[in-house]
N, C-alpha and C positions, 0 to 999 in steps of 0.2 A: 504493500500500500504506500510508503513511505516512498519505494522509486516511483511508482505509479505520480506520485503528487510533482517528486521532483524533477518528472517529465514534461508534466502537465503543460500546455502551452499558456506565456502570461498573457493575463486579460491587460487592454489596450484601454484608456478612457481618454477621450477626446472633449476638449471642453475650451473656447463654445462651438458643437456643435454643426451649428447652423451658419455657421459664420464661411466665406468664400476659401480659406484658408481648413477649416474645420473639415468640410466637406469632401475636399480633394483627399484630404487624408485619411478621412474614411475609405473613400473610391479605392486610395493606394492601399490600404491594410487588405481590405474586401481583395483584390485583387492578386494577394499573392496565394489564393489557392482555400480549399474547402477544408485545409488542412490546420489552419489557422484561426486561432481562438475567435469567435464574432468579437470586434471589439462595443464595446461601451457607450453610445451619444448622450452626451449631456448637458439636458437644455436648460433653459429657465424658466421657460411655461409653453403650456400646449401649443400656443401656437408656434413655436420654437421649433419643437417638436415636428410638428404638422409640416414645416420647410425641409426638415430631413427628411421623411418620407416622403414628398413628393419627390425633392429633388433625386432622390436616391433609389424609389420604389417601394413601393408596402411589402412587397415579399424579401425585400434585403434582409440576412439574415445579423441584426444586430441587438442589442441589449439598448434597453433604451431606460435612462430617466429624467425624469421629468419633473422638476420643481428646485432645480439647487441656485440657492442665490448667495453671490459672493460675501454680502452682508450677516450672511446667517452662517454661524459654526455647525449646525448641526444638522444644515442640510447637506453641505460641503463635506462631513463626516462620513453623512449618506450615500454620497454619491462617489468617493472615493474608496467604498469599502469594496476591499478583495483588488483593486489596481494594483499594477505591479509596475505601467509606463503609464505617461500620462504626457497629451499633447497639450499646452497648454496657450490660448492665444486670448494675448491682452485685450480684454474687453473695451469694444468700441462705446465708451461712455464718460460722461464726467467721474473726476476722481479712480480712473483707469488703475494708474499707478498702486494706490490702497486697493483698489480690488482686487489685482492679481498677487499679492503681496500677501489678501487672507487666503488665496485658494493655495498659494505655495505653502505657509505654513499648514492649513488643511493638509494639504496632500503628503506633509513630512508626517504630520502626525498620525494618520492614515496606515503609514507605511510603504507609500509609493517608494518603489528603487530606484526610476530612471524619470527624468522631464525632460521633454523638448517646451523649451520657452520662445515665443514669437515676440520679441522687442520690435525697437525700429532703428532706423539709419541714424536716428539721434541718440541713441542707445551711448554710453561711452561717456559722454559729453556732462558738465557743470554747468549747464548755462540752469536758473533754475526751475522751472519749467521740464528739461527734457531730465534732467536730475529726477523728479518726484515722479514724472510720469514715467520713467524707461531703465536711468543708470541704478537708480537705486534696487528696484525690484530685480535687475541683472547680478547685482550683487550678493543680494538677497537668496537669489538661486544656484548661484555658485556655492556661497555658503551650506546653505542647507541641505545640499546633496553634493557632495565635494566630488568630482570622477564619474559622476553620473549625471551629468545634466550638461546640456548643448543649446545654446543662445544664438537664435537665428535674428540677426539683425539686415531684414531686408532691404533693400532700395527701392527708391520712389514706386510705387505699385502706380503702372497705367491705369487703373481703375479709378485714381484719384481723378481724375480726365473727366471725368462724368460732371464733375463742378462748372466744366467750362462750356457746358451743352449751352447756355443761354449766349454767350458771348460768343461760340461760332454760330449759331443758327440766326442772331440777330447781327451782329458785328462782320461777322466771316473771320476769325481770327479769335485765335490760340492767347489768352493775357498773365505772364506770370511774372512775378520780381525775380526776373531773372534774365543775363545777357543771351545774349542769341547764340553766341555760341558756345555755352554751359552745354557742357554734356552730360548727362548719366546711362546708366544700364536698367532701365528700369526694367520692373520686372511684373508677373502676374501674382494674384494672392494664389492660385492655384499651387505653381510653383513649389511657393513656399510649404505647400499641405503634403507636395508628391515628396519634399525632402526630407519632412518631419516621418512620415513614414517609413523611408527608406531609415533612417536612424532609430526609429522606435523599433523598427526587426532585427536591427544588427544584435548576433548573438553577444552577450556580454563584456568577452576577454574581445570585440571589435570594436566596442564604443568607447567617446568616441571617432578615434582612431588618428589619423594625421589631419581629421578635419578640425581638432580643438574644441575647446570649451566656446568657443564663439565664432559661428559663420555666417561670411556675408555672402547673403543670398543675394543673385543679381541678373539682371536678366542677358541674354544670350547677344546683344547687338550696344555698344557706346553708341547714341544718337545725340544730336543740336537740337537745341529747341526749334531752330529750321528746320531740321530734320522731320522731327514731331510733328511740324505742322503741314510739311511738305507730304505726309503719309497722309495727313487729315485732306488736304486737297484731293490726293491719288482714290481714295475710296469713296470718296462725297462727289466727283468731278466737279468741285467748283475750286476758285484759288481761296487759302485756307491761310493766314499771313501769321506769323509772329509778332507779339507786341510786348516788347519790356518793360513794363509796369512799375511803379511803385509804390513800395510796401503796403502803403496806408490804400492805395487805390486798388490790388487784391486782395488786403481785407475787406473791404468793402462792397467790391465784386463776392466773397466767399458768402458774404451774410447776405447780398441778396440771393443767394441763391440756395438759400435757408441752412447754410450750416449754422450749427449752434456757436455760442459765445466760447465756450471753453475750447472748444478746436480750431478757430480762428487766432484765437491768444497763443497758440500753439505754435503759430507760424510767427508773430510778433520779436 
């Protein structure tokens, strides 16, 4: 019985979810075979819930629960019991940084062995803002699982692009505080879900491995923000322009276009 258990394949919990990040990494766990433990999705509330299974199928075969909220010890208790890895991606919400900060401690006390944590590209950094929301809870995770935990600090996610839907569709043009020929490797959140997976399988003595206690995830192409927008013309067929902005005038473009206070300060 004893080898039987310590064969057992470890159960996977995934949290949040629902999240574009969350999901792919489902997709990737799901994906390496019927061999492999179902992992765990864990939402905040049914309709959380409801977005895995569509996105994913009602006959997926996964463990699912439903109600852990970062705020509460005791549902995070809940929801972490029997994990043995856990994917964990900082919640898109005010006061972000404090929330992933109680699910890590949750999940030490839990007994999770292994985290993959989703920071960001400010990750690292004193400024203080990306400090409360990202370096510290990096810290945080290293500490509490010393040798078993892997800090994905991604770059700019094309997805964040979706802000600018009003300003190309009325303007014709791309507007960020930044020069035109700023490049990055941005990348997709999917990405980020298919690598926390590949490291949440790595057998133990592999993690994790020559990739470090911290990887930056990035996408497969350096582009210009000419670039960026020179792509936005080629799929729209209209001319799609660059415009370098200043600070104060893409905040202000970000809030009309209803992002909230606290993620706008973010960029500040």
């Amino acid at each position: 019985a004893a080898a039987a258990a310590a064969a057992a394949p470890p159960l996977v919990g995934v949290v949040t979810a629902s999240s574009i990040s969350g999901l792919a990494c489902l997709e990737g766990l799901l994906a390496r075979g019927p061999h492999v433990r179902p992992p765990r999705a864990i939402c905040r509330t049914l309709e959380k819930e409801a977005v895995v299974r569509y996105r994913l199928g009602e006959d997926v075969p996964l463990e699912f629960f439903q109600g852990a909220s970062a705020t509460d010890a005791r549902t995070m208790a809940r929801a972490f019991e029997g994990v043995s890895r856990l994917f964990l991606v900082t919640p898109h919400a005010a006061g972000r940084g404090q929330l992933a900060r109680n699910m890590l401690r949750a999940a030490a006390e839990a007994g999770v062995e292994r985290v993959v944590l989703v920071s960001s590209w400010s990750g690292g950094q004193d400024k203080p803002l990306f400090r409360e929301d990202f370096t510290a809870t990096e810290e945080l995770c290293l500490e509490l699982f010393p040798g078993r935990a892997a800090v994905l600090r991604p770059s700019f996610p094309f997805t964040r692009l979706i802000h600018q839907a009003r300003e190309v569709r009325v303007r014709g043009r791309i507007s960020l505080p930044l020069e035109a020929s700023t490049r990055m490797a941005a990348c997709d959140p999917e990405d980020i879900g298919h690598c926390a997976a590949a490291l949440l399988s790595m057998p133990d003595e592999a993690f994790p491995g020559e990739c470090g206690d911290v990887i930056h995830v990035t996408g497969p192409e350096s582009l210009s923000c000419e670039d960026i927008a020179q792509a936005f013309s080629d799929v729209l067929a209209r001319p799609i322009t660059f415009n370098s902005s200043s600070l104060d005038a893409a905040v202000r473009s970000m809030r009309e276009a209803g992002l909230p206070e606290w993620l706008t300060d973010f960029f500040v």
